[in-house]
C-alpha positions in Angstrom: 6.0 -14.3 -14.9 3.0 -15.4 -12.8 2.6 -13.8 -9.4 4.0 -17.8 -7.8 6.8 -17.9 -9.4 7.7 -13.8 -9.0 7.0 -14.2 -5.1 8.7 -17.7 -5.0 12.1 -15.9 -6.8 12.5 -12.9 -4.9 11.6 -15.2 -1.5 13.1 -13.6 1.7 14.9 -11.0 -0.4 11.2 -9.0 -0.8 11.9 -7.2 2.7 14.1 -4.8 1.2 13.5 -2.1 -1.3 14.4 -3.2 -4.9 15.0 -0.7 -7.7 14.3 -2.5 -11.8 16.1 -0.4 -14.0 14.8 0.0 -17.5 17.4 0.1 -20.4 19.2 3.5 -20.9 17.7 6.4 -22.1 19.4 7.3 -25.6 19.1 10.5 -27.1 15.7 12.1 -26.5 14.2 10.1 -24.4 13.1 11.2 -20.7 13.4 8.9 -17.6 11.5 9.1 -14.9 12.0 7.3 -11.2 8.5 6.0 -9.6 9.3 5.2 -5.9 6.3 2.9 -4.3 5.0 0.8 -2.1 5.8 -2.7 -1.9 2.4 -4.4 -2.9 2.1 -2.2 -6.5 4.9 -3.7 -8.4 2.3 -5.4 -10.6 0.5 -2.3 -10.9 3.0 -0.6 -12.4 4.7 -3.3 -14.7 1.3 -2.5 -16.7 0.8 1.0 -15.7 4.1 2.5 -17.1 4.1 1.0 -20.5 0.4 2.5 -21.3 1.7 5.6 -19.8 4.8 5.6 -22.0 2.5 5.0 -25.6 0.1 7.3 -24.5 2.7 10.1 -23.9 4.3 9.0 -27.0 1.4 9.7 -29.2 0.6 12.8 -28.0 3.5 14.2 -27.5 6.5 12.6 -29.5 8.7 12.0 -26.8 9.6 8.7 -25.8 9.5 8.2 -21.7 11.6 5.7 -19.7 9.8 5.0 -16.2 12.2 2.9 -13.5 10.4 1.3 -10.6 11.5 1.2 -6.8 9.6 -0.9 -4.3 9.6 -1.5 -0.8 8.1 -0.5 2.5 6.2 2.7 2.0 8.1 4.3 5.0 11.1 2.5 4.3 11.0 4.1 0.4 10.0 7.5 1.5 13.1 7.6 4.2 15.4 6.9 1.2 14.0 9.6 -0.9 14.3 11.7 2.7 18.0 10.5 2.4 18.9 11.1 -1.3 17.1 8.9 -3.7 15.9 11.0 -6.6 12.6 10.3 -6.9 10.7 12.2 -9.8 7.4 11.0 -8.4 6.3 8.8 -5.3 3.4 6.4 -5.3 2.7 6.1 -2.0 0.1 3.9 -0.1 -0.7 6.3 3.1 -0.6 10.3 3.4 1.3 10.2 6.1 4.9 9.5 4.2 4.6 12.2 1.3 4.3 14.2 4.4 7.3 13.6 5.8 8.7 14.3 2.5 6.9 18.1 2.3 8.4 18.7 5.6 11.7 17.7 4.2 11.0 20.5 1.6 11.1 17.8 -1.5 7.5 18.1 -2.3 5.0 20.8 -2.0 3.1 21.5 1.2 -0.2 21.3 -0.7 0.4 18.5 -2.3 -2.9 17.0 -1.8 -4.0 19.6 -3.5 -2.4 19.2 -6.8 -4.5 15.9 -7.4 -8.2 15.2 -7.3 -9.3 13.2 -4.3 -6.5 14.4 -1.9 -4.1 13.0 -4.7 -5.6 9.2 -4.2 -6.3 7.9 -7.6 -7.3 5.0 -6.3 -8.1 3.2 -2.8 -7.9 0.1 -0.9 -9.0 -1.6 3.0 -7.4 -4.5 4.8 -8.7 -8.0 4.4 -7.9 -11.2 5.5 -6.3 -13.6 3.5 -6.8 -17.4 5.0 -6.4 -21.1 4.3 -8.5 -23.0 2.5 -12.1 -24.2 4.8 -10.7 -21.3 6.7 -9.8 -24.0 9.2 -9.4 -21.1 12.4 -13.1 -19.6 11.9 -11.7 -15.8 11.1 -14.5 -13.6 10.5 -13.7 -10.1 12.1 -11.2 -8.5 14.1 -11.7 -10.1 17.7 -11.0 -13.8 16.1 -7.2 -12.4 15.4 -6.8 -12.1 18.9 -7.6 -15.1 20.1 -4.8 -18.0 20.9 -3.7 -20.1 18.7 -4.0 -17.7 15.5 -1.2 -16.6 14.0 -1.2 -13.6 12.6 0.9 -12.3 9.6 0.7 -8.2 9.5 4.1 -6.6 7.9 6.2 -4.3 10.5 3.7 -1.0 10.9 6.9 0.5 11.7 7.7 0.3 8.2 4.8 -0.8 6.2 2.1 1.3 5.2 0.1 -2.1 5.2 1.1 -2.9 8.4 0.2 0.8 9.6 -3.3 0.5 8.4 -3.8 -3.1 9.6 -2.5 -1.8 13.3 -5.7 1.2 12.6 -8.0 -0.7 11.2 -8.1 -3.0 14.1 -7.9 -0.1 16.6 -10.9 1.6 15.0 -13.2 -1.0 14.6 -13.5 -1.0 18.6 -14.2 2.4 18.8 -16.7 2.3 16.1 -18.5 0.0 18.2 -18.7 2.3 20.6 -15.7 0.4 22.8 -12.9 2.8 24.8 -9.3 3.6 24.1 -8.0 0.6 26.7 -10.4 -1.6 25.0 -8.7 -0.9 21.4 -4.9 -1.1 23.0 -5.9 -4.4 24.5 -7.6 -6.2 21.5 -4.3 -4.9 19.0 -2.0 -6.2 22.4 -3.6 -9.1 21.6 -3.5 -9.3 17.7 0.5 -8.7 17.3 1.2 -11.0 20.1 0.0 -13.7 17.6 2.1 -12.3 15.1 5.0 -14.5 14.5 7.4 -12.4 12.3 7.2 -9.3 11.7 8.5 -8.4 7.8 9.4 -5.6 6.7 7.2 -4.7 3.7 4.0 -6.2 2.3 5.0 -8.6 -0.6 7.2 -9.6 1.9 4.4 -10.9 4.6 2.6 -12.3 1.7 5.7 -14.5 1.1 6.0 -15.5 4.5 2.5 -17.0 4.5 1.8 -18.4 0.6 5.4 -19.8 0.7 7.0 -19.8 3.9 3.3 -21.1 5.1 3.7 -19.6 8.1 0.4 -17.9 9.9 -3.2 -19.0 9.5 -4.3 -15.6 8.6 -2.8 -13.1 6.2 -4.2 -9.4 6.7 -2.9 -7.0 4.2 -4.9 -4.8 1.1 -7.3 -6.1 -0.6 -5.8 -5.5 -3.9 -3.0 -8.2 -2.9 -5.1 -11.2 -1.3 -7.5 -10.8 -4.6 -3.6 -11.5 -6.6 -2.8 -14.1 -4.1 -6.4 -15.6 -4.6 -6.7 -15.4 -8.2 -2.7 -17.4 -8.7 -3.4 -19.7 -6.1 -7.1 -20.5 -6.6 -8.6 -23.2 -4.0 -5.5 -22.8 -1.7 -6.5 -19.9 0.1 -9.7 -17.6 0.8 -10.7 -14.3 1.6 -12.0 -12.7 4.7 -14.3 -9.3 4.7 -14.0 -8.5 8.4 -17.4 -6.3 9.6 -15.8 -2.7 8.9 -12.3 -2.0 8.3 -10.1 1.5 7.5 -10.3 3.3 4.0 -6.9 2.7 2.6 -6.1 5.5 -0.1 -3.3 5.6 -2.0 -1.9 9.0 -2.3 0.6 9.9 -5.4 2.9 13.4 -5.4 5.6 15.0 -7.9 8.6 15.2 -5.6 9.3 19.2 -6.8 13.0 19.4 -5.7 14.2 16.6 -7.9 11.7 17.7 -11.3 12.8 20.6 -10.9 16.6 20.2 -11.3 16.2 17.7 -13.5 13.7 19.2 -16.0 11.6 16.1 -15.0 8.0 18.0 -14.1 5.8 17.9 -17.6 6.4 14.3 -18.0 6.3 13.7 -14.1 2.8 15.5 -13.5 1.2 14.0 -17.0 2.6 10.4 -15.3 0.3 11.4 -12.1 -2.0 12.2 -14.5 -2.5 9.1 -16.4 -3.4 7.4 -13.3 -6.7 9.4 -13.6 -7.6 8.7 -16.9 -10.0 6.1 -18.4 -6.7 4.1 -19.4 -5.0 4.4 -16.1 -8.3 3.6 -13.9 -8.8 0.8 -15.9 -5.6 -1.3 -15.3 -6.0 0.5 -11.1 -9.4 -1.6 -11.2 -7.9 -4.8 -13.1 -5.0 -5.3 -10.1 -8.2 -4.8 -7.7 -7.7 -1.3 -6.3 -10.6 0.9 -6.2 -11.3 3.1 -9.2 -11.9 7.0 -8.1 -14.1 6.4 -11.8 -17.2 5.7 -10.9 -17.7 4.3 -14.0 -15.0 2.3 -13.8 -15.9 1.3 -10.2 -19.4 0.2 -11.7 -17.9 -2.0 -14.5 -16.0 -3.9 -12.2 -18.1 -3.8 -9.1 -17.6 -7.5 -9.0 -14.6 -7.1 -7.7 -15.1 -5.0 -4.5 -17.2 -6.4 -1.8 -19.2 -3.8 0.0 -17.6 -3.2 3.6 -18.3 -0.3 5.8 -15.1 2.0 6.1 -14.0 4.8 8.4 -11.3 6.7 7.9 -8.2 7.8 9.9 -9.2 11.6 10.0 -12.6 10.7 11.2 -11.5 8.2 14.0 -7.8 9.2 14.5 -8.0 13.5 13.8 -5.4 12.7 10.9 -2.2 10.7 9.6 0.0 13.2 12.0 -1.8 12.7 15.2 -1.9 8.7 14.1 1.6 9.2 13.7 2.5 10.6 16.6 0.4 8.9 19.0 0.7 5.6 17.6 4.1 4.8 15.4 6.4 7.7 16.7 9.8 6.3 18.9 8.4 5.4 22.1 4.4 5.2 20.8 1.5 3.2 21.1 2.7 0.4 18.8 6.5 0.4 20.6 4.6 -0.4 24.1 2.3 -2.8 23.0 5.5 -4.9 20.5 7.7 -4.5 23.9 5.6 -6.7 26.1 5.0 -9.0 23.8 
């Protein structure tokens, strides 16, 4: 199914988490539940297969992988409430956490991964119209009137989280203040029209819905949007933007009931190897492989990135200062 027709079938329904079950395990076969992010369902329609014959070959046993997908902090609440996640495949630090202080995955989780458990990274783009008829070229332009702006609910969205930093942090890399930041991303979400709940979702509102004249979301999804719809749409580098990693974690609690963590940790591993970085750089996220980032260089534009530890002190502090009940992002979205 081509990306269109996928967005165009799931339409308004994208905002909430949907879990694609793979036919039953039979005897001797293991099954494993990936809950991610909302933007990496393509990822993983190609990712799990190669997992499952690799695993096969070496090992013998056949592996069944089911797929959940929604707003990262929407999907890591409903592991928080119950949903037995063997792994999560998150797209910011800040949700697996949530889940360590829950006590369903390891405190050092970070750790147990190379590169902080990122296997691969991202940065937010913009995603416009063809002739880019509004003149976007960096993060003032959003703010000005008469652009609307589609960013998913940072409440909710990891992509909507990093958009709301990204923006934040590219006027204090300038050299700009605190009240100078909080007025330019006042400015941005008062353009924004809707705010969805997940990424795919926000990418449906403004390929299909055609609402917005700018779309800012990872890079890895306006390169699929670009590539399916061609001419009809273009894409943005703004002058610096946020490194965007994409963290993964064995969620301990529910492997460990179930049996689940040899097959769990060798699916986290997979996403490491030659095989797995290879179908990461083909769906546009960057390759931790630097050989694999070389061979498909023309792919990712250079952009200058900060990150949130270096501009915000961390995910918690962003967390709390910024997305927490009553934060930055609540004061700005209540005088819109």
């Amino acid at each position: 199914m081509t990306y269109n027709k996928f967005a165009f079938a799931l339409g308004a329904a994208l905002a909430a988490a949907t879990l694609s079950f793979a036919p039953a395990a039979s005897a001797g076969e293991v099954t494993l539940l990936n809950v991610s992010y909302d933007v990496a369902r393509e990822l993983y329609k190609d990712i799990n297969p190669a997992f499952a014959a690799a695993y096969k070959k070496s090992t013998g046993t056949d592996v069944v992988i089911k797929q959940s997908h929604g707003g990262s902090s929407k999907q890591a609440r409903a592991v928080a409430d119950g949903l037995e996640a063997s792994v999560v495949t998150m797209n910011q630090a800040n949700d697996i956490d949530m889940l360590a202080d829950r006590g369903l995955v390891a405190q050092d989780w970070a750790k147990k991964f190379p590169n902080n458990a990122a296997p691969s990274y991202s940065t937010m783009v913009y995603l416009v119209r063809k002739g880019n008829p509004k003149g976007i070229k960096d993060w003032a332009d959003l703010a000005k009137p008469g652009v609307e702006v589609v960013i998913p609910n940072p409440k909710t969205a990891g992509n909507g989280r990093y958009t709301y930093l990204a923006a934040w942090g590219s006027v204090l890399k300038k050299g700009g203040t605190e009240a100078q930041a909080r007025e330019l991303v006042g400015k941005i979400f008062k353009n924004v029209p809707i705010l969805d709940a997940g990424g795919r979702a926000a990418t449906t509102t403004f390929t299909q819905r055609q609402i917005g004249d700018v779309l800012v979301t990872f890079e890895n999804e306006v390169n699929l949007v670009r590539a399916e719809f061609g001419d009809n749409f273009e894409v943005v580098y703004p002058s610096s933007s946020i490194l965007a990693e994409s963290p993964v974690a064995v969620v301990d609690k529910v492997v460990d009931k179930k049996n689940l963590r040899k097959e769990a940790t060798a699916y986290l591993n997979f996403l490491y190897s030659d095989a797995g970085q290879e179908i990461i750089a083909k769906h546009y996220l960057r390759p931790r492989s630097e050989a694999v980032f070389k061979k498909y260089s023309a792919n990712f534009k250079p952009i200058s990135l900060f990150t949130v530890d270096e501009v915000f002190g961390g995910w918690r502090a962003a967390q709390k200062k910024h997305f927490d009940d009553g934060g930055e992002f609540d004061k700005i979205y209540s005088s819109k």
